[in-house]
C-alpha positions, 0 to 999 in steps of 0.5 A, a space after each residue: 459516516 461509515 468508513 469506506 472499504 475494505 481496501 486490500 494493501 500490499 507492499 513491495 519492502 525488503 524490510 518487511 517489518 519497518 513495512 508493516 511498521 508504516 502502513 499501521 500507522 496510516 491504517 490507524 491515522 485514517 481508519 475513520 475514513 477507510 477500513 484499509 487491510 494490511 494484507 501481505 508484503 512482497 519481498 521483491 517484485 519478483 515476489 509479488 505475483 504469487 502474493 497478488 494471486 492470493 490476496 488479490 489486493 486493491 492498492 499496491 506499490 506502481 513497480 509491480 502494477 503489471 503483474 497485479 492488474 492480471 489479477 485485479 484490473 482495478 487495483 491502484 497504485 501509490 508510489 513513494 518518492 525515491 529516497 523519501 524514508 532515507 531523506 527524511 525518515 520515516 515519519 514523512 513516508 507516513 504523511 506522504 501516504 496519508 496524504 496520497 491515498 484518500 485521493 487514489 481510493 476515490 478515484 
């Protein structure tokens, strides 16, 4: 069975680069079920309309819901639990995200 997608991802991180450093590796842990693109990172919410407007993305972070569904009304959302990367580091964001994301794009 092919990968389902492309799924347009964008994140809401003031530390961009651990952002990217994340959502690799769940594009990478689940690139046999879903074609998942890494398209931007907004550095703030305040941020993020301009960046929607461009990429119109299909997954964003719940903060900014509002403003990406002026944009694309059928954009889902994955927030993770507050604290989640300072309890328990980065390796259980990506779990949680793998975890989280196959149900979010099938429904």
């Amino acid at each position: 069975m092919a990968p389902k997608g492309p799924y347009k991802l964008v994140t809401v991180n003031n530390a961009p680069e651990r952002a990217q450093r994340l959502v690799g590796r769940v594009v990478e842990d689940l690139k046999d079920r879903y074609i998942i693109i890494y398209a931007a990172n907004a550095e703030s919410p305040e941020a993020a309309k301009a960046i929607f407007e461009e990429v119109v993305p299909d997954v964003v972070s719940s903060k900014i819901l509002a403003e990406a569904r002026e944009v694309n009304p059928e954009v889902k959302t994955l927030a993770l639990p507050q604290g989640l990367q300072v309890q328990k580091g980065p390796d259980a964001v990506v779990e949680y995200i793998k975890e989280q994301l196959p149900a979010l794009i099938e429904s």
